[in-house]
C-alpha positions as semicolon CSV with decimal commas, in nm:
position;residue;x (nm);y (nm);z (nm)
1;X;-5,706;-13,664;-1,705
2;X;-5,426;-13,613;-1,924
3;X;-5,318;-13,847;-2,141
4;X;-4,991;-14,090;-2,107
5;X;-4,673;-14,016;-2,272
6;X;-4,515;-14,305;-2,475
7;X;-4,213;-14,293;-2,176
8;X;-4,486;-14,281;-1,888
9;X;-4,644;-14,642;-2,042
10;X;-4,336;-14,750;-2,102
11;X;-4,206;-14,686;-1,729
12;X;-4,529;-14,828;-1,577
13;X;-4,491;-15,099;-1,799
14;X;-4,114;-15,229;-1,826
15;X;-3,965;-15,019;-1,546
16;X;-4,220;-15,004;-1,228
17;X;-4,310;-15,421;-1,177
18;X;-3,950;-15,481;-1,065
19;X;-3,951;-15,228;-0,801
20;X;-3,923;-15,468;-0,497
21;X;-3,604;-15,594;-0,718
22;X;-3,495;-15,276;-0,674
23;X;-3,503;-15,246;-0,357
24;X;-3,394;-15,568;-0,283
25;X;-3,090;-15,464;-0,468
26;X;-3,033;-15,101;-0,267
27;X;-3,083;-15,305;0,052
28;X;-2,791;-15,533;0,008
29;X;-2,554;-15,234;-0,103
30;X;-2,668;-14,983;0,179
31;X;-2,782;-15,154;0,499
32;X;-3,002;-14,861;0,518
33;X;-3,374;-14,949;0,402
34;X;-3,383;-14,538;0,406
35;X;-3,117;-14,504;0,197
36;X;-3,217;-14,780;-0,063
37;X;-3,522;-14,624;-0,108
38;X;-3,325;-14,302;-0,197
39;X;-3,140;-14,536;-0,410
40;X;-3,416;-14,646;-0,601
41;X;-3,578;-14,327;-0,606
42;X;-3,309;-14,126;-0,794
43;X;-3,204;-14,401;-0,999
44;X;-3,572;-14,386;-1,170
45;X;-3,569;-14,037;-1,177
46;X;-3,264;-14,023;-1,354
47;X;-3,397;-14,298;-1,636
48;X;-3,732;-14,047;-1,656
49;X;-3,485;-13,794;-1,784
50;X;-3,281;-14,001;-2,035
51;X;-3,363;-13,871;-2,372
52;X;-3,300;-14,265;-2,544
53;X;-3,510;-14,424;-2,294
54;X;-3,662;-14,589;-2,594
55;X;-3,287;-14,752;-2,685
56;X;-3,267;-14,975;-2,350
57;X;-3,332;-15,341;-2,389
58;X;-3,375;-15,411;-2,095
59;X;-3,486;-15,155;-1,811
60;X;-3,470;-15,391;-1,464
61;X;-3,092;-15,433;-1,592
62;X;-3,022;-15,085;-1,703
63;X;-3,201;-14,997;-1,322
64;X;-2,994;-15,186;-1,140
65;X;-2,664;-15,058;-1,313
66;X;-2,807;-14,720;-1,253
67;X;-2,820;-14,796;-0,870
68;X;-2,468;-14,942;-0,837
69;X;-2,346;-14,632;-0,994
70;X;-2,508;-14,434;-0,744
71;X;-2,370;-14,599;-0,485
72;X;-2,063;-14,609;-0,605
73;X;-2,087;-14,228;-0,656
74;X;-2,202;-14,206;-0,281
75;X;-1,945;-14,397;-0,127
76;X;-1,669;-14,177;-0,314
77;X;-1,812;-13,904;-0,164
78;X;-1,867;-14,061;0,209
79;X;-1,617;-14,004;0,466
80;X;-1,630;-14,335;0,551
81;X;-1,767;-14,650;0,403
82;X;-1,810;-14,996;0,568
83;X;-1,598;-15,239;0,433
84;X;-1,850;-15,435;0,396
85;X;-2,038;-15,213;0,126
86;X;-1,754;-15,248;-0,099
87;X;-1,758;-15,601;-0,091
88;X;-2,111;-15,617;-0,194
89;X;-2,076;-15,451;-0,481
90;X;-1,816;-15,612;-0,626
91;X;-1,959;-15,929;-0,576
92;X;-2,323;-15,849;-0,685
93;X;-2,492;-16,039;-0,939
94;X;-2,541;-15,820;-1,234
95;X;-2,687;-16,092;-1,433
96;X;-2,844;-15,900;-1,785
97;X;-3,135;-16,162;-1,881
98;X;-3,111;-15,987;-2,231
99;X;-2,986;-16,296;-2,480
100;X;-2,568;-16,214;-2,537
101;X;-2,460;-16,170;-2,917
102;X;-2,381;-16,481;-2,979
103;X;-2,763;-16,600;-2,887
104;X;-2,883;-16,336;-3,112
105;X;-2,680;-16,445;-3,405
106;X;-2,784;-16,802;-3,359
107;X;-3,140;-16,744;-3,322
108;X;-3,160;-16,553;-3,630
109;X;-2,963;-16,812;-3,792
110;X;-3,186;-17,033;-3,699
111;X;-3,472;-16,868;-3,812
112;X;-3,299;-16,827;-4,118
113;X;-3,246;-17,209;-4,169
114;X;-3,625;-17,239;-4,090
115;X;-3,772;-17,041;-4,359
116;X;-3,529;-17,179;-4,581
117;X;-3,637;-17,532;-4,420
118;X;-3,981;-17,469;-4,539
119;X;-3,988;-17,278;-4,821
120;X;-3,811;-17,663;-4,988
121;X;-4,105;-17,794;-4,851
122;X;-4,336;-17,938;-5,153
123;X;-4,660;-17,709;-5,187
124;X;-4,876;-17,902;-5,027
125;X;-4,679;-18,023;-4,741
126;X;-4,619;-17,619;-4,710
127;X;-4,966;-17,477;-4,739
128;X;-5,083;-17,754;-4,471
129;X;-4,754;-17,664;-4,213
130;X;-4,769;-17,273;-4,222
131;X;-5,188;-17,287;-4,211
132;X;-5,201;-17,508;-3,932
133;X;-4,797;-17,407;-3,764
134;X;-4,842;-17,067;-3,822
135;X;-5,134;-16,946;-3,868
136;X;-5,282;-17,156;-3,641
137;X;-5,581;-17,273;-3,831
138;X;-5,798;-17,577;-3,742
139;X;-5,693;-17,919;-3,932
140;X;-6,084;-17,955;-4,054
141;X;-6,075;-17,558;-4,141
142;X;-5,740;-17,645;-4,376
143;X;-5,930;-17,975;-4,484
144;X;-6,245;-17,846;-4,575
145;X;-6,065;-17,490;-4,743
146;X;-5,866;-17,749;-4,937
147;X;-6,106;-18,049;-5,060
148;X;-5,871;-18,333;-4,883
149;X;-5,963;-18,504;-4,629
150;X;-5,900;-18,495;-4,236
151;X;-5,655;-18,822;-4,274
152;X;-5,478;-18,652;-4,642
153;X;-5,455;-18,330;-4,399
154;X;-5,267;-18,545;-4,096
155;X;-5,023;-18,746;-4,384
156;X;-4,888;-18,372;-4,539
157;X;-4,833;-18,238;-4,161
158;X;-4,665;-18,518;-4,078
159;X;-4,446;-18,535;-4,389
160;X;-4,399;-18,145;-4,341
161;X;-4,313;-18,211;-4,015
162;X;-4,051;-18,510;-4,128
163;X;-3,904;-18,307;-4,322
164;X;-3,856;-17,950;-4,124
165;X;-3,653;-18,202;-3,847
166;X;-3,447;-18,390;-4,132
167;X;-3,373;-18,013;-4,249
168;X;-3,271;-17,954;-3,877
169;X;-3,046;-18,286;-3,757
170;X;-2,712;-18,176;-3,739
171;X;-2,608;-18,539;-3,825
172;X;-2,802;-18,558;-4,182
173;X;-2,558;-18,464;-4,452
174;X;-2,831;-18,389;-4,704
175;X;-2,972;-18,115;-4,445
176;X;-2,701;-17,849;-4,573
177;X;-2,724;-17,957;-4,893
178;X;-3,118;-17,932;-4,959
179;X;-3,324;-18,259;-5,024
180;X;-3,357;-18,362;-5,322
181;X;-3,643;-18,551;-5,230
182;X;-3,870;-18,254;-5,138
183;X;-4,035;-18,158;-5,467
184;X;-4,074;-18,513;-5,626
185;X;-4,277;-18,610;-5,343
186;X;-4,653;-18,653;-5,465
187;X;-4,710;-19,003;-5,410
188;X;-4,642;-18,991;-4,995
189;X;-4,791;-18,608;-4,940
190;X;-5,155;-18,698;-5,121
């Protein structure tokens, strides 16, 4: 058997499990379940021969644009078209679950704020957060791997955790400003 090209996995994978979307979509514009499968059918076959099939972000969107335009492009050509038809695609819901701009630029704000969130964190606080947080480590793993105790382990999450939210609140002034209480913290983190 020969072996898949990168596009065929990524059609089987993105493309193919929102088929009976698809259709569902066809349907509504044609009335036909004949012609929505023709619908369908072309509109893949067209993204199979797209050479930046890699570029789309999201394939059931790009799909279902794909099949408006080719009813669109049928309809021009059709001696007649139910008014009907036209009405449904104007008023289909195009709805692109891909995050707008705006959500991208917060989100990697946000990230942004995070690292900078916990690098301020004091070492320990740090080490315990991103080994349990991040890595995802057991708390008596991190306990034993550090020579503190389960209870010194709970304190510097919980401090780490105390702090990462005060970094966060949109009402704490000193969250923009850094804490200044972050490094001189010994006595609280164990």
């Amino acid at each position: 058997m020969p072996a898949l090209r990168p596009i065929d996995r990524w059609f089987v994978d993105e493309v193919l499990p929102h088929e009976s979307r698809y259709i569902a979509v066809a349907r509504r514009l044609t009335r036909n379940p004949e012609e929505a499968e023709d619908l369908v059918q072309e509109s893949l076959a067209r993204l199979l021969a797209l050479d930046g099939w890699s570029a789309i972000a999201n394939p059931p969107a790009y799909v279902i644009r794909a099949i408006h335009n080719i009813a669109i492009e049928r309809m021009r050509r059709a001696k007649v078209v139910e008014f009907q038809q036209l009405t449904e695609i104007e008023t289909s819901d195009l709805s692109d679950e891909a995050p707008d701009p705006f959500r991208v630029a917060a989100g990697r704000d946000s990230i942004a704020r995070l690292h900078r969130a916990v690098d301020a964190l004091p070492d320990r606080c740090k080490t315990v957060f991103v080994r349990r947080r991040i890595r995802d480590q057991s708390p008596g793993e991190i306990a034993s791997d550090l020579g503190i105790s389960l209870s010194t382990f709970e304190k510097r999450l919980a401090r780490a955790m105390y702090l990462l939210a005060r970094a966060f609140d949109p009402g704490d002034k000193t969250s923009d400003e850094g804490d200044a209480d972050l490094d001189g913290d010994s006595r609280a983190t164990g």
